[in-house]
KEPA-309594 format. One record per residue (C-alpha): x, y, z; residue in three letters; residue number from 0. Coordinates in Angstrom, 1 decimal. Each point is the difference from the previous one (the first is absolute). Last residue first. Example, Ala and Ser with C-alpha at 12.3 -4.5 7.8 and 13.67 -1.06 7.14 Angstrom:
BEGIN
<node <13.7 -1.1 7.1> 'SER' 1>
<node <-1.4 -3.4 0.7> 'ALA' 0>
This chain:
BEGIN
<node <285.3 33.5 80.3> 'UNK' 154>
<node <-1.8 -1.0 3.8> 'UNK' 153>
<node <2.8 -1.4 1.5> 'UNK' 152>
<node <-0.5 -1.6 3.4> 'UNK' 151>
<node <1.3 -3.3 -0.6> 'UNK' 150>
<node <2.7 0.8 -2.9> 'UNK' 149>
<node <1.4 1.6 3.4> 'UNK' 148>
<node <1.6 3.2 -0.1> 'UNK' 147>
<node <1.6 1.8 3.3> 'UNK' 146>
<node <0.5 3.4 -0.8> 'UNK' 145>
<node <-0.8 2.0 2.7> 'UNK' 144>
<node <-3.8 0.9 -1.6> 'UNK' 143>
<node <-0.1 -3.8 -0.9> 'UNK' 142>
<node <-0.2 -0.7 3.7> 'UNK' 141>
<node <-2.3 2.6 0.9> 'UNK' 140>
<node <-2.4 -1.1 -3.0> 'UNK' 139>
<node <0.7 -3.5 1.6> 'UNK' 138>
<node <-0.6 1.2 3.7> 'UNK' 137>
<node <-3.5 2.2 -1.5> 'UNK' 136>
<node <-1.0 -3.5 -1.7> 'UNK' 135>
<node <0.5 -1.9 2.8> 'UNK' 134>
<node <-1.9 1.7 2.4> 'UNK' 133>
<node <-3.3 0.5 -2.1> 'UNK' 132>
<node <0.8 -4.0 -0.3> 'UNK' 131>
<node <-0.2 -0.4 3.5> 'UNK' 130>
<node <0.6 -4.4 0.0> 'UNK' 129>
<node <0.5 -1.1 3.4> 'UNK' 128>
<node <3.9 -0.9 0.3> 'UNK' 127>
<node <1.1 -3.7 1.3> 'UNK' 126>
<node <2.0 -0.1 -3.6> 'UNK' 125>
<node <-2.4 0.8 -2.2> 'UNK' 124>
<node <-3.5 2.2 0.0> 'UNK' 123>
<node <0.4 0.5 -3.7> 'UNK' 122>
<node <0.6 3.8 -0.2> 'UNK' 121>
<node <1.3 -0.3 3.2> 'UNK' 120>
<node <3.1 -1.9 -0.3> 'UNK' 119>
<node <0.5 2.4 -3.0> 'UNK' 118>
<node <0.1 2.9 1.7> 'UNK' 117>
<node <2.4 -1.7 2.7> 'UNK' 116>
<node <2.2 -1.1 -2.7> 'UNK' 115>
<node <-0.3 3.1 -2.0> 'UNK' 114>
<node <0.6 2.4 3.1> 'UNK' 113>
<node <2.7 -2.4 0.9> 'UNK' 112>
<node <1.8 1.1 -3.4> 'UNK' 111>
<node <-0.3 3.7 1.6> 'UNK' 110>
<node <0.8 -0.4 3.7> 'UNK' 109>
<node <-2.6 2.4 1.6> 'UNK' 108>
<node <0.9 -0.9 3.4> 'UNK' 107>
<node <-3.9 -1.6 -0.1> 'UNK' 106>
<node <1.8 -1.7 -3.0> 'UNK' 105>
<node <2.6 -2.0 2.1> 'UNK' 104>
<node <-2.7 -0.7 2.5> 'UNK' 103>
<node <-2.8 -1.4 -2.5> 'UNK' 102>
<node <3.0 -1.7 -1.5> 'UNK' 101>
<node <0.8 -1.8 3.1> 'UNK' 100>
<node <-3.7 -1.0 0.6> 'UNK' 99>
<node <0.0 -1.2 -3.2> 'UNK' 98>
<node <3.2 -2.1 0.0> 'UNK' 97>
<node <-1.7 -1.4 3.3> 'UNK' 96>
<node <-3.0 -1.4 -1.4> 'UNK' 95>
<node <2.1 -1.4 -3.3> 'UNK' 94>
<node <2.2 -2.2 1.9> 'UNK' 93>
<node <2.6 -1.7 -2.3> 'UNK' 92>
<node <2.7 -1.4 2.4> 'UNK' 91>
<node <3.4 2.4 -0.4> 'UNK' 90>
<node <2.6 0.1 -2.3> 'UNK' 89>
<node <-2.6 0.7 -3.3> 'UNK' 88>
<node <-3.4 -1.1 0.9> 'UNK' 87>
<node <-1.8 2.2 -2.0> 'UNK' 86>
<node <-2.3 2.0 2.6> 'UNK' 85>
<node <2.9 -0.3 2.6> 'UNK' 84>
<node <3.0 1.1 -1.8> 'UNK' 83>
<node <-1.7 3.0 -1.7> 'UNK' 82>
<node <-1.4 1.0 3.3> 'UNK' 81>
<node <3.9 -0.5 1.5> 'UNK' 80>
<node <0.6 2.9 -3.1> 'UNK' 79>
<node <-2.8 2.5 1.0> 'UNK' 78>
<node <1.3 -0.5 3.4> 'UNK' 77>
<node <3.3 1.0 -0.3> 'UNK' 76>
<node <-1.1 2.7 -2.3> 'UNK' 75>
<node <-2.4 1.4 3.1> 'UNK' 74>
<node <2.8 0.0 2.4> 'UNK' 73>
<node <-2.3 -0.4 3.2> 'UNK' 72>
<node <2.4 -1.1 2.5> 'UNK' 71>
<node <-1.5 -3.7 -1.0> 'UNK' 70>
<node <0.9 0.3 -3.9> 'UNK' 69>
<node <3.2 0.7 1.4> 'UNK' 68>
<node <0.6 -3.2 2.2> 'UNK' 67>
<node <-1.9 -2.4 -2.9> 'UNK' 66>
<node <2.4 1.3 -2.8> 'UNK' 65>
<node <3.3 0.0 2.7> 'UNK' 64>
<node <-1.2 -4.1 0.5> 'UNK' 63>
<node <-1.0 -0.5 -3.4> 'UNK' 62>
<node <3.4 1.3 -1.4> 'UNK' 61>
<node <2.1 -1.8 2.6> 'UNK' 60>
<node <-2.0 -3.4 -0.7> 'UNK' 59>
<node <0.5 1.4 -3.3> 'UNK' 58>
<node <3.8 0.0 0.2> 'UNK' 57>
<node <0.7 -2.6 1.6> 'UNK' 56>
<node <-1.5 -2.1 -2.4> 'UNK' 55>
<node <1.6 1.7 -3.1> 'UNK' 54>
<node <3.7 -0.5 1.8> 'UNK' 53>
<node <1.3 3.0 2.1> 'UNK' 52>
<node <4.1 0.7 -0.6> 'UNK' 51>
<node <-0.3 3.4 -0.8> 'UNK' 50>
<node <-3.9 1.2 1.7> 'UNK' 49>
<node <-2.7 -0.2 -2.6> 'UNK' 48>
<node <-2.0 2.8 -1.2> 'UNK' 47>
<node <-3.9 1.1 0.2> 'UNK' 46>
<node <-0.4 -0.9 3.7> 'UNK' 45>
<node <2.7 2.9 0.9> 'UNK' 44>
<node <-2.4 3.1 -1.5> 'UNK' 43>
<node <-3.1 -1.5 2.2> 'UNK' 42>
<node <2.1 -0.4 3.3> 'UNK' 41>
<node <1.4 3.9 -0.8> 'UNK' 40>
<node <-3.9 1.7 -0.9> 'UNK' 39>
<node <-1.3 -1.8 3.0> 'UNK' 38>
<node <3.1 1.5 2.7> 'UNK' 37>
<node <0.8 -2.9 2.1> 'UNK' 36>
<node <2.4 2.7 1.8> 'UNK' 35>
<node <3.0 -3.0 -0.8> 'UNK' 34>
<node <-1.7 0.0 -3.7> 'UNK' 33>
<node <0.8 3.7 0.0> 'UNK' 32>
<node <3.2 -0.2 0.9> 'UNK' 31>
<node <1.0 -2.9 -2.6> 'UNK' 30>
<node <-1.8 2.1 -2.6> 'UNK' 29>
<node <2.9 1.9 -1.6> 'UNK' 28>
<node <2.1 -2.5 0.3> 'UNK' 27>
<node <-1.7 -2.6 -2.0> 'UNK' 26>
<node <-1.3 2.7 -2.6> 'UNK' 25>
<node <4.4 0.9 -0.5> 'UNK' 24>
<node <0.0 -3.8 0.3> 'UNK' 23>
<node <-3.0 -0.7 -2.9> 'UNK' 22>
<node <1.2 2.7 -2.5> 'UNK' 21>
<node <-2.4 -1.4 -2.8> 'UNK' 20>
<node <-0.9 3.2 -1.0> 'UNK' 19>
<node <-3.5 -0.5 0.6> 'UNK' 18>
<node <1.2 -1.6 3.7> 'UNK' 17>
<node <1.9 3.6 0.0> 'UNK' 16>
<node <-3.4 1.9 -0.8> 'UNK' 15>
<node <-1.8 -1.7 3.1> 'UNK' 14>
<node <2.6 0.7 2.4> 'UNK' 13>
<node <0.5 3.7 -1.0> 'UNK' 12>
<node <-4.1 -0.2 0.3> 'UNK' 11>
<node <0.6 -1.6 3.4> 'UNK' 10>
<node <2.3 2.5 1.0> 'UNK' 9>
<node <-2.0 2.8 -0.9> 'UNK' 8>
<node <-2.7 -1.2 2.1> 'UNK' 7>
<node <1.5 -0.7 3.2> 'UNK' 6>
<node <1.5 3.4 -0.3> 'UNK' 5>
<node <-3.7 1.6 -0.2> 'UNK' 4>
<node <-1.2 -2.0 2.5> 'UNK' 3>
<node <-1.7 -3.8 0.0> 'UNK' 2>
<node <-2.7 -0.8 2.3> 'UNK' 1>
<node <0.9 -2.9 2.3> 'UNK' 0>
């Protein structure tokens, strides 16, 4: 589902009242969304906790909405599930995928997947053939949006 101009507005309206900590007016606002399975909407929900859900509910919930966005394409849902999988955090460690997932996440031009990705093949990691002429121009883009990595820094 591509996302209109409305779609868009609401899901940064959503986004800044999660900042604010205004979790029902965010609820609320999303609830129509998340019915259209809109990626932007099922990534915004995973990040907070439903009244009443305990911590394992919760991240089954989170990983569930995570994994459902990240699979419509939602390039920071998937940057994150890649974070999951190539450190084991929630889900079974499995670097292979995590860098297929990045490569996808940065091919949308995702900035901080640009580093992962870059750096997946600067070293030929993670099920990713090593291209370092390819990393280095994805890390320089990377940096170039602002994403800084101790990793990467020349300085």
């Amino acid at each position: 589902m591509t996302d209109t101009p409305d779609t868009e507005s609401a899901m940064r309206e959503a986004e800044r009242l999660l900042n604010a900590g205004e979790l029902r007016r965010a609820r609320s606002l999303l609830a129509p969304y998340i019915r259209r399975r809109v990626p932007a909407a099922l990534f915004l929900s995973s990040l907070f906790s439903d009244p009443g859900e305990g911590a394992e509910a919760f991240e089954c919930r989170h990983i569930e909405l995570l994994s459902e966005a990240a699979e419509l394409g939602h390039a920071p849902a998937m940057n994150m599930l890649a974070q999951y999988l190539e450190v084991g955090d929630m889900l079974e460690q499995d670097g292979d995928r995590a860098g297929g997932v990045f490569a996808r996440a940065a091919g949308l031009g995702h900035p901080e997947a640009k580093l992962f990705h870059g750096l997946n093949l600067f070293y030929g990691s993670n099920g990713v053939g090593m291209d370092k002429e390819k990393a280095v121009r994805l890390l320089q883009e990377a940096e170039a949006e602002g994403v800084v990595d101790d990793r990467t820094s020349l300085r």
